[in-house]
C-alpha positions in Angstrom: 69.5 112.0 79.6 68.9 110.8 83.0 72.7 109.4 83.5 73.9 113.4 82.6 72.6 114.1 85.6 74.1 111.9 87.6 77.5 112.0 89.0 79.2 108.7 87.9 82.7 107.6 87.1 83.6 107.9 83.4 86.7 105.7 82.8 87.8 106.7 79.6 90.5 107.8 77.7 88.6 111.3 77.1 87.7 111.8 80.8 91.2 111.1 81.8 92.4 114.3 79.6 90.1 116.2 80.7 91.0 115.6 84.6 94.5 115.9 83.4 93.2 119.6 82.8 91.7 120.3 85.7 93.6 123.2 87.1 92.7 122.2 90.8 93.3 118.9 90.7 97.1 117.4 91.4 98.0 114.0 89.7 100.1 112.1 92.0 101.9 109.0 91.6 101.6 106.8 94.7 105.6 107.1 95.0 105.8 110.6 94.5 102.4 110.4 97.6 104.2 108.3 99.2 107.4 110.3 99.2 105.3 113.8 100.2 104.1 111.9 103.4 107.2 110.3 104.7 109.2 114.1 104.2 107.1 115.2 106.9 108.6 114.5 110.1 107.0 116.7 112.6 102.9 116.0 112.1 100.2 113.6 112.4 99.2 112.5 108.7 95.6 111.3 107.5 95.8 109.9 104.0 92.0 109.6 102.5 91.6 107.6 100.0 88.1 108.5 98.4 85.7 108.3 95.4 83.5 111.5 94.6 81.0 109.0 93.0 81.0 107.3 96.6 77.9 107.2 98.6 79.5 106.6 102.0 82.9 108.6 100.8 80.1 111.8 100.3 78.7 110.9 103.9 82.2 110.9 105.5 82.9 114.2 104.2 79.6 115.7 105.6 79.7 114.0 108.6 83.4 112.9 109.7 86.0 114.3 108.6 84.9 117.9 109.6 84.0 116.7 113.3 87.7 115.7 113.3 90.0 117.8 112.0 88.4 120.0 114.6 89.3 117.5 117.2 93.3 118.3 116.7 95.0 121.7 116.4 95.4 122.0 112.5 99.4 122.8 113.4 99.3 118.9 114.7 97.8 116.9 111.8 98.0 117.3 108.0 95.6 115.7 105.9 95.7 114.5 102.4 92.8 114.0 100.4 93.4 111.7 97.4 91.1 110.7 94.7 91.5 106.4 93.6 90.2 107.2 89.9 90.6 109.4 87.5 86.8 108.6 86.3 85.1 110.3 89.7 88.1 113.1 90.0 86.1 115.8 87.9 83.5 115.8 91.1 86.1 116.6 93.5 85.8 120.8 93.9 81.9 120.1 93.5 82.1 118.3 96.4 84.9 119.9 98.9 82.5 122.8 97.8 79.6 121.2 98.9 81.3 120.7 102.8 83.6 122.9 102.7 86.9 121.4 102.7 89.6 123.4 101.3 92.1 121.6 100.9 94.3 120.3 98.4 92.8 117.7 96.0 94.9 115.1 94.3 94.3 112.1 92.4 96.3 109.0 91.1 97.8 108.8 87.7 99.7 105.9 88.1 100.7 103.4 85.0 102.9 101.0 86.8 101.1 97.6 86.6 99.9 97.1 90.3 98.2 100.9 90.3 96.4 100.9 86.7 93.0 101.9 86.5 90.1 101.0 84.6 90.7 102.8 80.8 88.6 102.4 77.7 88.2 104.0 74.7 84.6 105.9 75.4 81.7 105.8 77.3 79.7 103.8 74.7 81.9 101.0 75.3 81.4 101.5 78.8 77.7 101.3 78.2 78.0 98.7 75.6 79.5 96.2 78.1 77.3 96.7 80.6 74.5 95.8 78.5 75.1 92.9 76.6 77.8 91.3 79.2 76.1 92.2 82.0 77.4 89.7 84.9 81.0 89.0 83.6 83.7 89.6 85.6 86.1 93.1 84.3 88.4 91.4 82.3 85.7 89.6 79.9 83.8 93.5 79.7 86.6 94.5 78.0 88.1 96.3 81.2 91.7 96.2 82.2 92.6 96.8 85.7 95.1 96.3 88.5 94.1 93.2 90.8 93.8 93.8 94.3 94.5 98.0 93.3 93.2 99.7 96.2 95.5 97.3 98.5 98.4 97.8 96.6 98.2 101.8 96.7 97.3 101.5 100.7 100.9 99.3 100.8 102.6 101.4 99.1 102.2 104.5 101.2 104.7 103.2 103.9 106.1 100.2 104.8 104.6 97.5 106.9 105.8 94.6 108.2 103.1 92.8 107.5 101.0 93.1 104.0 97.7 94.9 104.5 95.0 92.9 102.3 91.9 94.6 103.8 90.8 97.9 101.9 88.0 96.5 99.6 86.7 99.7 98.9 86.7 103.7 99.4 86.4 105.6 101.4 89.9 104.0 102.9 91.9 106.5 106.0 95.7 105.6 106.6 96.8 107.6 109.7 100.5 107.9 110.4 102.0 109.2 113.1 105.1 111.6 113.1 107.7 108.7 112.9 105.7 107.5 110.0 104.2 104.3 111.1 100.8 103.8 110.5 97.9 102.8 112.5 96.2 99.2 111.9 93.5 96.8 112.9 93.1 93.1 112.3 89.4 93.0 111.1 87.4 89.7 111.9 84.5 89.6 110.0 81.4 87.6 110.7 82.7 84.6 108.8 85.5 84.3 110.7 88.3 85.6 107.8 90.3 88.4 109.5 92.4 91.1 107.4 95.1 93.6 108.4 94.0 97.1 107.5 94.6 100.3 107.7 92.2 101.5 110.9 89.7 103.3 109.6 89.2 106.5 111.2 85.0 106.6 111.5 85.9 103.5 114.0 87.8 105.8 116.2 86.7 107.1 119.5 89.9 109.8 120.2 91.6 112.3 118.5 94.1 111.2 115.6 97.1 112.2 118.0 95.7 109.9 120.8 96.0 106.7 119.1 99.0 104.2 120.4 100.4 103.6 116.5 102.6 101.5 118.3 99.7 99.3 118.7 97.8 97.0 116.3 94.1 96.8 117.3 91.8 94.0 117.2 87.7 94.8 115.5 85.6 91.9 115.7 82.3 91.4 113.2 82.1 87.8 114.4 79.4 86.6 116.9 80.1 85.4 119.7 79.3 82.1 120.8 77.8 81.1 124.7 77.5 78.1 126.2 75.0 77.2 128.9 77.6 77.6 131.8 78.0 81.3 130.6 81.1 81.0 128.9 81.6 83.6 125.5 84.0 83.0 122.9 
């Protein structure tokens, strides 16, 4: 009774027909997404990549993504609002409702190997699972998904010379510019790994059509190290 209340992702096959329903909602392949973004020549482009079952996806909407779209003349940028899962995509008018973002709402219904999402059979499998193998990686719950999904559906928006192998999570922004390149930033993170990703556009400081896309950007998690003399690495 207390998980009916709750908005949570529902990955089964009966969720997924019932999204498939949803009048509002667009199912998008990520060729056919990125096809629709690379036809459009003339604006800037922000590609969000979000979860209505997100804590921090929810926060972005109430707190970013309004502040800036009002940053840039809507003629100038064109943003696409896209939904990982099928299991959280029911949420999605609730929550555009809730900020009031109207715009149009899409989702990914992919089944090529490198995009599939989780899929069971019900909910009580689901549950099932998460009792009794509580611990075990996906693939021993009974769960079949893409490895390394969300980076494969972030690379396969446009091409990059470079693989991006940083998006471990939503909300993920890819901003493109006109000519269709998109803006990235090596990440080093406090243990020293660093990642190519898509810059994320609550680390911005300027509007979406100020950023050199030209440019790959350096964010640094790591400490820095001082010697005695002064000296900071």
């Amino acid at each position: 009774m207390l998980l009916s209340g709750c908005m949570m992702q529902k990955p089964t096959v009966k969720n997924y027909r019932k999204v498939l329903a949803m009048e509002n909602l667009t199912p998008i392949t990520v060729e056919q997404l990125r096809q629709m973004v690379a036809a459009d020549t003339t604006h800037y482009k922000v590609v969000v990549l979000t979860s209505s079952c997100c804590g921090p996806c929810e926060q972005a909407m109430r707190d970013v993504y309004p502040r800036k779209m009002a940053e840039c003349d809507s003629s100038l940028v064109r943003w696409y609002f896209v939904e990982t899962d099928y299991s959280s995509a029911q949420y999605m008018d609730e929550v555009f409702r809730r900020y009031h973002i109207d715009l149009p709402r899409y989702w990914i219904n992919d089944t090529l190997p490198q995009y599939r999402p989780w899929m069971v059979k019900n909910m009580w499998t689901v549950v099932w699972n998460l009792i009794f193998h509580y611990g075990e990686d996906f693939e021993e719950l009974g769960w079949d998904e893409a490895d390394d999904r969300l980076d494969n559906i972030t690379n396969g928006l446009a091409p990059q010379p470079q693989l991006i192998t940083g998006p471990n999570g939503t909300p993920t922004t890819a901003m493109l510019d006109p000519k269709g390149r998109m803006k990235l930033t090596y990440v080093i993170y406090g243990d020293g790994t660093a990642k190519l990703e898509p810059t994320d556009i609550r680390d911005i400081s300027v509007p979406v059509t100020e950023l050199d896309y030209a440019k790959v950007d350096t964010l640094s998690y790591a400490p820095r190290v001082c010697t005695p003399d002064g000296e900071c690495r």
